[in-house]
N, CA and C of each residue as an Amber inpcrd file, in Angstrom:
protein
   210
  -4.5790000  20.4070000  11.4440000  -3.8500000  19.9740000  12.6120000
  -2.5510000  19.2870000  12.1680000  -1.4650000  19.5090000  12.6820000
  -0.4160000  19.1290000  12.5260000  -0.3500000  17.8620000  13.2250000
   0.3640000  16.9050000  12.4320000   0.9460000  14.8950000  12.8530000
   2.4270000  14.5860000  12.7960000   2.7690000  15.9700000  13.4840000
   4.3630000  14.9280000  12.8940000   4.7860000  14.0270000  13.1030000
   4.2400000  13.3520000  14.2420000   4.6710000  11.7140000  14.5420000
   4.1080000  10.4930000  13.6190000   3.3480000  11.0370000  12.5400000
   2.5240000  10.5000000  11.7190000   2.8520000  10.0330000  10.1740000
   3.3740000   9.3680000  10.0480000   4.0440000   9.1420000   8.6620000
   3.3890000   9.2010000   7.5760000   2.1570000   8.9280000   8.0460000
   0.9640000   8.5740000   6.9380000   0.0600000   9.7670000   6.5080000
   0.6590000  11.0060000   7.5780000  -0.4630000  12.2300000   7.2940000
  -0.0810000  12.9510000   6.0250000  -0.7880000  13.1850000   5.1590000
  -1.0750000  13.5750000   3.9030000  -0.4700000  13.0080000   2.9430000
  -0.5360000  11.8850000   3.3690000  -0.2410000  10.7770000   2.0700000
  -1.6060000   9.9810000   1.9310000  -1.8850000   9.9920000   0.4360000
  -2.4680000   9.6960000   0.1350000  -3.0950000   7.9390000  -0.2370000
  -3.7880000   7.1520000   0.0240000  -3.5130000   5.2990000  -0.6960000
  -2.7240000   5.4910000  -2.0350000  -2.9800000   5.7510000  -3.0060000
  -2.7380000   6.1970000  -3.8300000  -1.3470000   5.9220000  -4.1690000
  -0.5820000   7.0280000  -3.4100000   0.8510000   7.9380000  -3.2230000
   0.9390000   6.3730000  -2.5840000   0.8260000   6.5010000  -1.6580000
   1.3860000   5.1310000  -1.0720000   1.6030000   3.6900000  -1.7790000
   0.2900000   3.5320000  -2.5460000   0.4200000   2.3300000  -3.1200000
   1.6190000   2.4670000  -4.5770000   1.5050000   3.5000000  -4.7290000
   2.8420000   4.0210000  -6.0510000   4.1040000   4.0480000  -5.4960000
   4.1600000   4.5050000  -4.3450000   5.6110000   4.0710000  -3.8680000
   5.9460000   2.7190000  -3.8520000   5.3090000   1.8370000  -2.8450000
   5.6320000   0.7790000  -2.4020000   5.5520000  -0.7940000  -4.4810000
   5.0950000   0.2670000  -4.8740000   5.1100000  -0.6920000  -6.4000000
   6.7680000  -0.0960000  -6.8750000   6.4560000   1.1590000  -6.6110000
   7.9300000   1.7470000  -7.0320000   9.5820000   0.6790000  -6.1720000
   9.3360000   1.0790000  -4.9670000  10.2530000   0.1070000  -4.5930000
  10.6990000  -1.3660000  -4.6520000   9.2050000  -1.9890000  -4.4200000
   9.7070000  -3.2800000  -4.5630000   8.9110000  -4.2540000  -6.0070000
   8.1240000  -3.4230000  -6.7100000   7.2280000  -4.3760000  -7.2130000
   5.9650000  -4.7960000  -7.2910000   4.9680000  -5.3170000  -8.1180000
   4.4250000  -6.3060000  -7.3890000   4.2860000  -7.6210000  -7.1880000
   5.5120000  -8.0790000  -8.0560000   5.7950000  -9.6510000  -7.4010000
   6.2570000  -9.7410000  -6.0350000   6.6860000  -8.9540000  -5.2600000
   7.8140000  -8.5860000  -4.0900000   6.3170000  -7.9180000  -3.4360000
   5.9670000  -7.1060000  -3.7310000   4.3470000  -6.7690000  -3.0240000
   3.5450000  -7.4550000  -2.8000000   3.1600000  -8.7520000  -3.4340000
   2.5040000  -9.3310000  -3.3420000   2.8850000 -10.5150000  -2.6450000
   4.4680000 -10.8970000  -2.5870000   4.7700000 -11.8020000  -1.5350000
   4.7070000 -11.3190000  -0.1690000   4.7330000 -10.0260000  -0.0350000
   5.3100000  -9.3640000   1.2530000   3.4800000  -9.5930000   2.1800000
   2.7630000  -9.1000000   0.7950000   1.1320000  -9.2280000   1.5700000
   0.4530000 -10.0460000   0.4320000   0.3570000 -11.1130000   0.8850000
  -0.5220000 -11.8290000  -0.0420000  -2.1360000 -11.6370000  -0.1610000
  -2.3500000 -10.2630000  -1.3600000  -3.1890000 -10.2040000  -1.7580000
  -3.2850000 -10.4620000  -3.0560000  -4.3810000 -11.0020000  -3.5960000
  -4.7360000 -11.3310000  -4.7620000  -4.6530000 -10.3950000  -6.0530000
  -5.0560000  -9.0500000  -5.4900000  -4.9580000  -8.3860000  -6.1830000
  -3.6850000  -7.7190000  -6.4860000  -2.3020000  -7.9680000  -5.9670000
  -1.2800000  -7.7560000  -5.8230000  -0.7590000  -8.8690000  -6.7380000
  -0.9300000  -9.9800000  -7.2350000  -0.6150000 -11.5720000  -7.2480000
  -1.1140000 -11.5340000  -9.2200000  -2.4900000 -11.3140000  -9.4110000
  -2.5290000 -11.7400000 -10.2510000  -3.5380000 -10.6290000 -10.8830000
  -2.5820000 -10.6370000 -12.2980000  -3.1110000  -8.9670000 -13.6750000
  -2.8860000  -7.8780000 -12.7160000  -1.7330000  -7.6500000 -11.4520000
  -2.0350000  -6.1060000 -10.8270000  -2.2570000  -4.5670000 -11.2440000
  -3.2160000  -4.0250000 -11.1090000  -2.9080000  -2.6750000 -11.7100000
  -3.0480000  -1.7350000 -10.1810000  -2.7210000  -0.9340000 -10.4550000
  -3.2770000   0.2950000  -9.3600000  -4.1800000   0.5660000  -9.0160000
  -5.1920000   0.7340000 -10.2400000  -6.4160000   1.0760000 -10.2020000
  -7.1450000  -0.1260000  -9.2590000  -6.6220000  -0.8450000 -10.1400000
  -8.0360000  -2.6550000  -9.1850000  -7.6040000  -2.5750000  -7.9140000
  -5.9920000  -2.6020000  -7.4160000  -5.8500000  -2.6850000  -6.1340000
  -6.0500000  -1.3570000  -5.1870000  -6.0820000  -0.4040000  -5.8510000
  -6.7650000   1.1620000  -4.9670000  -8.6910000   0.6910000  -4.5540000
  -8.9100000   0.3000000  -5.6120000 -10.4300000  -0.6900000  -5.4390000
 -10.3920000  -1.3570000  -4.3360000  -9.8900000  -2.1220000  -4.5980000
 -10.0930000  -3.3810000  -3.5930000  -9.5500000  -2.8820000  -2.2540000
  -8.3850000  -1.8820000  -1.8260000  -8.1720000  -1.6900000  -0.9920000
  -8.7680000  -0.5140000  -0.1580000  -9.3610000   0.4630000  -0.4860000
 -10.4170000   0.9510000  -0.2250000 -11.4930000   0.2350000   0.8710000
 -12.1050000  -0.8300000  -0.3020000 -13.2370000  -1.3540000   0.2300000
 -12.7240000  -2.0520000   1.3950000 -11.6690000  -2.8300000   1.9960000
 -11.1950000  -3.8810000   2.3860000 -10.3340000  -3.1730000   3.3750000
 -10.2800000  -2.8390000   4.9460000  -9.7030000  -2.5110000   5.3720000
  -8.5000000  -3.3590000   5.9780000  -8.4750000  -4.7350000   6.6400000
  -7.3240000  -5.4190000   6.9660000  -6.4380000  -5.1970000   5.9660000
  -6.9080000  -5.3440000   4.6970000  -5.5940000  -5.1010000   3.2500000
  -4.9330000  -3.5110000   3.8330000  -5.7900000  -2.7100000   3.5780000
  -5.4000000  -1.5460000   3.6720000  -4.4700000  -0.7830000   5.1800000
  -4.7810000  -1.8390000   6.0770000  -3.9600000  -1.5870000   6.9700000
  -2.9100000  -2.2990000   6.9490000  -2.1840000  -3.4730000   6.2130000
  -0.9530000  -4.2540000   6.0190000  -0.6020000  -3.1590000   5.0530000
  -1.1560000  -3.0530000   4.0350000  -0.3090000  -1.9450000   3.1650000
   0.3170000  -0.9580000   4.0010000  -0.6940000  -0.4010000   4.5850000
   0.2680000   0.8690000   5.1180000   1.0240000   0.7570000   6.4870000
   0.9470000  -0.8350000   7.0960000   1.9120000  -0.7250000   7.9960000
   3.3300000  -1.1760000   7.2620000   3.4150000  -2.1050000   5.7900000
   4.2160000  -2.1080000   5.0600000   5.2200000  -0.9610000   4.7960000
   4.2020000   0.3940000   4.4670000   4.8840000   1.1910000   4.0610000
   5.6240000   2.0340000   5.3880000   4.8840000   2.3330000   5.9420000
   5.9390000   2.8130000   7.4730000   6.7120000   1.9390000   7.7840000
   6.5860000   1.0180000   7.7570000   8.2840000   0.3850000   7.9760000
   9.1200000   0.2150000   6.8840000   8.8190000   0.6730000   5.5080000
  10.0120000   0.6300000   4.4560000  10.5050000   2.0180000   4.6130000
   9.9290000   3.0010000   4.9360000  10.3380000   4.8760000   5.4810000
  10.8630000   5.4830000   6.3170000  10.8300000   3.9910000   7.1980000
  11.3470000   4.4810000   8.5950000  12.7530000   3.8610000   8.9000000
């Protein structure tokens, strides 16, 4: 099914969380959403973990990222 009003369709956490490190960081990521796992030793991997499990995180991330795209 097609989303074109959908910014987020076939993007992956992943893809997403690699961009938004790409653009700003994660000192700048981690101020923007203060997560821990953003804050302190960040890797991708721990925070694809944690954000997974943890949906409020996972929905600031990706309302983060639709508004840095748009």
């Amino acid at each position: 099914m097609s989303q074109p009003n959908n910014p987020l369709h076939g993007k992956t956490l992943d893809a997403i969380l690699n961009e938004l490190v790409a653009r700003y960081g994660w000192a700048e990521l981690g101020y923007r959403i203060r997560i821990n796992c953003f804050l302190d030793n960040p890797s991708v991997n721990s925070s694809l973990k944690f954000l997974r499990k943890t949906e409020w995180a996972r929905k600031k991330v990706e309302e983060l990222y639709v508004k840095s795209t748009t």
